[in-house]
ZAFIDREN-684607 format. One record per residue (C-alpha): residue number from 1; x, y, z. Coordinates in steps of 0.25 Angstrom, whole numbers, plus 5000, padded with zeros to 4 digits. Example, Ala and Ser with C-alpha at 12.3 -4.5 7.8 and 13.67 -1.06 7.14 Angstrom:
2
<rec num="1" c1="5049" c2="4982" c3="5031"/>
<rec num="2" c1="5055" c2="4996" c3="5029"/>
***
This chain:
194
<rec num="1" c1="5031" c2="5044" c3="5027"/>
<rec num="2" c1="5024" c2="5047" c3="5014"/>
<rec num="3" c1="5036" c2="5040" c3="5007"/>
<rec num="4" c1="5033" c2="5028" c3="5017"/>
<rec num="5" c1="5017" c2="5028" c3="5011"/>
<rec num="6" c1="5022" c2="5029" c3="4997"/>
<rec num="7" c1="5033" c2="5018" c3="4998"/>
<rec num="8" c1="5023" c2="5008" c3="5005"/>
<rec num="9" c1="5012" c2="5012" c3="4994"/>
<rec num="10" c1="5020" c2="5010" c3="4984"/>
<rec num="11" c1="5026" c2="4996" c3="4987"/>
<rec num="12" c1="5011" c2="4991" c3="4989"/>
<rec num="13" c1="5008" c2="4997" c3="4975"/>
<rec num="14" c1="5020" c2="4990" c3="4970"/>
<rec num="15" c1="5016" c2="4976" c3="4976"/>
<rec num="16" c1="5001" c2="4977" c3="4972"/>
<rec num="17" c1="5005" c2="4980" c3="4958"/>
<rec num="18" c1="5018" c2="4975" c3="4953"/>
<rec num="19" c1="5012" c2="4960" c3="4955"/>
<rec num="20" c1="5014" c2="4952" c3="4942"/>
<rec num="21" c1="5004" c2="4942" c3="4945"/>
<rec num="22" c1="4989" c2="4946" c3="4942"/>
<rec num="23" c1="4977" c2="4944" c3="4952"/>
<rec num="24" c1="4963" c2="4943" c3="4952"/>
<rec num="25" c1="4961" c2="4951" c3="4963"/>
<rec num="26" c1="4967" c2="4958" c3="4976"/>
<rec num="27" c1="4968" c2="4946" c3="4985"/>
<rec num="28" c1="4974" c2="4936" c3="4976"/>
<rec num="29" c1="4986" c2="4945" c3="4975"/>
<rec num="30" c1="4985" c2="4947" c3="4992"/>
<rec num="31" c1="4986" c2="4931" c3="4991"/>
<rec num="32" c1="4997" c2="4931" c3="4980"/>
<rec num="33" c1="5006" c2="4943" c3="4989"/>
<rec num="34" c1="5002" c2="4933" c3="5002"/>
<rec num="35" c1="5008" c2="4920" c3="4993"/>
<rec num="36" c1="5020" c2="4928" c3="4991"/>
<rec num="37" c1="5023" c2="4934" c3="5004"/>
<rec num="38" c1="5024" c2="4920" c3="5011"/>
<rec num="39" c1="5031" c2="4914" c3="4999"/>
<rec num="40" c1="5043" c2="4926" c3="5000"/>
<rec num="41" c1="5042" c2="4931" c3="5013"/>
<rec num="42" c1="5038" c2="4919" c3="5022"/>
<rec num="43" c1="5047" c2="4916" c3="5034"/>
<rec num="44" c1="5043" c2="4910" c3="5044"/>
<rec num="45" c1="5042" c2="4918" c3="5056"/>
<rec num="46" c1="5039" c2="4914" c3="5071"/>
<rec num="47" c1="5030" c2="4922" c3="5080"/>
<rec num="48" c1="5027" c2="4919" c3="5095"/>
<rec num="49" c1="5013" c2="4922" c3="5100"/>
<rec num="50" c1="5008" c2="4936" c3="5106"/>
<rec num="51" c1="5014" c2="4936" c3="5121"/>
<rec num="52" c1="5008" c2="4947" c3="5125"/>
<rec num="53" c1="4994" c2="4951" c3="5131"/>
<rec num="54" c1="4983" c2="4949" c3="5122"/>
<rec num="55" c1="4968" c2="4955" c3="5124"/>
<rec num="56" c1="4956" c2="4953" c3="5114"/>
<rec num="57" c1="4951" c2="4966" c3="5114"/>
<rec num="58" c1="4939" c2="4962" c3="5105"/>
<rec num="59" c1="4936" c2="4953" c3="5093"/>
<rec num="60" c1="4944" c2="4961" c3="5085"/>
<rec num="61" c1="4955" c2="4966" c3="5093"/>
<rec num="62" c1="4966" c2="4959" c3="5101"/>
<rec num="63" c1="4976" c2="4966" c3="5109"/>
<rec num="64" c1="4991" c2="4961" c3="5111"/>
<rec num="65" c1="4998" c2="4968" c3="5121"/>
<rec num="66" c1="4998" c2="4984" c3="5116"/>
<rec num="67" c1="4994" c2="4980" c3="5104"/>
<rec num="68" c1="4979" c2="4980" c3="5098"/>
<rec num="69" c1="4976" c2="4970" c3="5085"/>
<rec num="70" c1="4963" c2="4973" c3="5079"/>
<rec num="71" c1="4959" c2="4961" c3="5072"/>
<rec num="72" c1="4949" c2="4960" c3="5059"/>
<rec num="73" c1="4950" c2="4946" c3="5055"/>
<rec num="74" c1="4941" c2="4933" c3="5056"/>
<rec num="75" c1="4939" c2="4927" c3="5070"/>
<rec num="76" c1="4946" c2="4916" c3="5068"/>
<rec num="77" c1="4960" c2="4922" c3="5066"/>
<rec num="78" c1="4959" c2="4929" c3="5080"/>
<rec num="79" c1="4966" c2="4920" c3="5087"/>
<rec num="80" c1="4977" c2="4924" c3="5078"/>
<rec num="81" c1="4980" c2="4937" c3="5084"/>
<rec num="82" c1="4971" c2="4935" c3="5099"/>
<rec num="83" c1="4981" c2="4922" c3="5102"/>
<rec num="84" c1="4992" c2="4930" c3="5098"/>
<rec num="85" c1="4997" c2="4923" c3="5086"/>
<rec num="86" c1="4997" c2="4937" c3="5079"/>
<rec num="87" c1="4998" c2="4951" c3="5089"/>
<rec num="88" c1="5000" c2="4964" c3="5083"/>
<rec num="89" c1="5013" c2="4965" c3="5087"/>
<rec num="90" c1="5020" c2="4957" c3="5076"/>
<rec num="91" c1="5015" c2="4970" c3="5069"/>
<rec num="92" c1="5015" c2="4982" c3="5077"/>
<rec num="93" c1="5026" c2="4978" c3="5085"/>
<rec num="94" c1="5028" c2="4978" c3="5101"/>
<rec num="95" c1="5032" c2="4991" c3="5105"/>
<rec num="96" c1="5022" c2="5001" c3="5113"/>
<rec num="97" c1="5012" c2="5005" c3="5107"/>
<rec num="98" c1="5010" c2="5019" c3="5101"/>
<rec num="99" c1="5005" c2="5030" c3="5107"/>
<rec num="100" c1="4989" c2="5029" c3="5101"/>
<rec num="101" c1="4983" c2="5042" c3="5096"/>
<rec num="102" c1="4969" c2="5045" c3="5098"/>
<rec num="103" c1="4962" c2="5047" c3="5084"/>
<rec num="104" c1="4961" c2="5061" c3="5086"/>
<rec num="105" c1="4976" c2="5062" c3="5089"/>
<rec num="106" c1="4978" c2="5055" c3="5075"/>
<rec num="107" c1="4969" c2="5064" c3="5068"/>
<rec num="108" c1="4978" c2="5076" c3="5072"/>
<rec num="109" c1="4989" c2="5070" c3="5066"/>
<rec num="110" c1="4996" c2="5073" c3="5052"/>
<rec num="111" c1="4995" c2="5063" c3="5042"/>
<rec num="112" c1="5009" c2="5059" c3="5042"/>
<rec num="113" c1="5008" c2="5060" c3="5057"/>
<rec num="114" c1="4997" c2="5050" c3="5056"/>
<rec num="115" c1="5003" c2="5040" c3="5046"/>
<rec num="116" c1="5016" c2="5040" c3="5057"/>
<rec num="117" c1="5006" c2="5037" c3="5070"/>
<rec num="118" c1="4999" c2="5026" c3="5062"/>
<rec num="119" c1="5011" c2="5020" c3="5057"/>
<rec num="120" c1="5017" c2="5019" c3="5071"/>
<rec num="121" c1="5004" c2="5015" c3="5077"/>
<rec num="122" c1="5007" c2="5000" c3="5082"/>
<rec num="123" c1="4996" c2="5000" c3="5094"/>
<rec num="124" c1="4987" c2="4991" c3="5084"/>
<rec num="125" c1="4982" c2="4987" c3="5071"/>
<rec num="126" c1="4972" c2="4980" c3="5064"/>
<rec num="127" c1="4971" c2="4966" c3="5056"/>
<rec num="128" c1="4960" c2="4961" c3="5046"/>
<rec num="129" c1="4958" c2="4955" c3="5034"/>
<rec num="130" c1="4967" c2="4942" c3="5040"/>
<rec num="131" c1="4965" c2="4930" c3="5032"/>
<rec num="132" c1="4972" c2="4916" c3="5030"/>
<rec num="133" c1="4980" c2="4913" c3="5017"/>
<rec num="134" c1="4974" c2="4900" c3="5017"/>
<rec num="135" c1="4981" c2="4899" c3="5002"/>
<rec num="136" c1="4996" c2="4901" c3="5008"/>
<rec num="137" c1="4993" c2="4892" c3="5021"/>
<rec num="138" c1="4997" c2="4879" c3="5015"/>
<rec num="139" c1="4998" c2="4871" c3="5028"/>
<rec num="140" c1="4987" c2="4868" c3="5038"/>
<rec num="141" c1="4999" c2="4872" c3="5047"/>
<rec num="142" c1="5001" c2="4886" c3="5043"/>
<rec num="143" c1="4988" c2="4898" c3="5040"/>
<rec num="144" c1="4993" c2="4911" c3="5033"/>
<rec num="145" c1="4987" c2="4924" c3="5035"/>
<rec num="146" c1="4987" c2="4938" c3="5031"/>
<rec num="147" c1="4979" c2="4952" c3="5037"/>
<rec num="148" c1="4978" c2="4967" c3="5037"/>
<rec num="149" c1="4984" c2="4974" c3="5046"/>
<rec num="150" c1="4977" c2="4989" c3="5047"/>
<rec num="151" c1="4987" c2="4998" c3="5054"/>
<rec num="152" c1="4981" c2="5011" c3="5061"/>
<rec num="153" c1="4980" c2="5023" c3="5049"/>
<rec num="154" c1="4982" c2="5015" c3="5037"/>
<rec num="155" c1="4973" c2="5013" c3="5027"/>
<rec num="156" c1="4979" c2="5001" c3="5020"/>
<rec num="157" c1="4981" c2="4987" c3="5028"/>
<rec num="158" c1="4993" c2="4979" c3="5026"/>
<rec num="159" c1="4993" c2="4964" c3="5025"/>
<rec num="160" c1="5000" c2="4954" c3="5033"/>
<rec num="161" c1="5003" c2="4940" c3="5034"/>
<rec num="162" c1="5005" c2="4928" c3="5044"/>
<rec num="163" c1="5006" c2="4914" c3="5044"/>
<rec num="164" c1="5002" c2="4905" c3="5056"/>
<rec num="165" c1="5008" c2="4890" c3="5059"/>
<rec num="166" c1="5001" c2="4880" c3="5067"/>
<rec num="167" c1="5010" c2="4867" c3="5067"/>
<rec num="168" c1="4999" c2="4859" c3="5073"/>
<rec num="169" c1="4987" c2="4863" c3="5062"/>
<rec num="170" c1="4983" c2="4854" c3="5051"/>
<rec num="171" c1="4973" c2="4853" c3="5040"/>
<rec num="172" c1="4961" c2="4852" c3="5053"/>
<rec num="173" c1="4966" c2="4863" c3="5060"/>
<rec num="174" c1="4955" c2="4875" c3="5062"/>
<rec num="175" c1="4960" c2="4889" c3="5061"/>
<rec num="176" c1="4957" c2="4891" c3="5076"/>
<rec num="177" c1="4968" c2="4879" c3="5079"/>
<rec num="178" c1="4977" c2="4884" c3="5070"/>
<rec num="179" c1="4978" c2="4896" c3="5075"/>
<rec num="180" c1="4977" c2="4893" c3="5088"/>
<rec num="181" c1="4991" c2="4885" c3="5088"/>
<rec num="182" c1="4996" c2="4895" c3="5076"/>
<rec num="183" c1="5010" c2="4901" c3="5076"/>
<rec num="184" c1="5012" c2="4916" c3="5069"/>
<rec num="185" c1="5023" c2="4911" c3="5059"/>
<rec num="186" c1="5024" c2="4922" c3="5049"/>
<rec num="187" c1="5022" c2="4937" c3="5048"/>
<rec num="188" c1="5022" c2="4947" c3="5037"/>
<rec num="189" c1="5017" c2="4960" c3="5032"/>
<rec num="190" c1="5013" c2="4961" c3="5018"/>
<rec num="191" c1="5007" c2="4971" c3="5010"/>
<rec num="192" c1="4999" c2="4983" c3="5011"/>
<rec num="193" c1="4983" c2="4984" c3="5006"/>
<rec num="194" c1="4980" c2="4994" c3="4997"/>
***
């Protein structure tokens, strides 16, 4: 397991420092890794909405199913995730959940014990920092996105990225329209936040 922390650490170390191109600061080199991940590794993808129960738990949280999203974002993107567009499950998975550990239980655990229950945890997980990349969204058609995803017992988040496509959208089109008649067309994990 402790090889599995190190290798992780050490590709992330690798990637923030062996850029060539010089930055002014932290998020112009987010923007230039986001540039480059839909320029190499864009395919687009086809996603059907959630099909599932979905219960609004409160203005933060939205439950799909078994599965419980906590969502730290702008009000306008909840739509996103509370229509289905989005559900936890393109990232957790669908199987049954895990059993759930008090936090007292998780405290008796060992470190390593802990590492493995956390990593294995796919009941939930939270979301924040979700922005649009208004520069990589050059048709009125289709609204790029990326956000953090926070997984239970880990410090560090790790970014993701999706794209939405609303064929009917044009220049006139409000955010809550778009995403209204949006489409998930593309999905991808990116790097970690150190």
């Amino acid at each position: 397991m402790k090889k599995i922390i190190t290798i992780i650490f050490l590709f992330n170390f690798l990637i923030c420092f062996s850029q060539k191109k010089e930055f002014a600061n932290q998020g112009e080199q987010e923007n230039y890794w986001a540039e480059q991940l839909f320029k190499k590794e864009y395919k687009k993808q086809d996603f059907e909405k959630f099909k599932g129960k979905i219960e609004i738990l409160n203005n933060n949280q939205i439950k799909f199913d078994n599965k419980i999203l906590n969502i730290h974002c702008p009000k306008i993107y909840l739509p996103i995730f509370s229509t289905g567009i989005f559900f936890p499950q393109i990232i957790i998975g669908n199987t049954e959940n895990n059993k759930v550990l008090t936090d007292e239980d998780v405290a008796k655990l060992n470190p390593e014990e802990r590492f493995r229950y956390n990593l294995n945890r796919n009941d939930s997980f939270s979301i924040s920092e979700l922005e649009e990349l208004i520069f990589l969204s050059n048709s009125p058609k289709i609204k790029r996105f990326r956000f953090w995803s926070f997984r239970h017992g880990f410090a560090n988040p790790q970014v993701y990225f999706f794209e939405l496509i609303n064929e009917k959208a044009d220049n006139k089109t409000s955010i809550e329209k778009f995403i209204k008649n949006a489409k998930l067309t593309y999905f991808k994990a990116g790097h970690m936040v150190i």
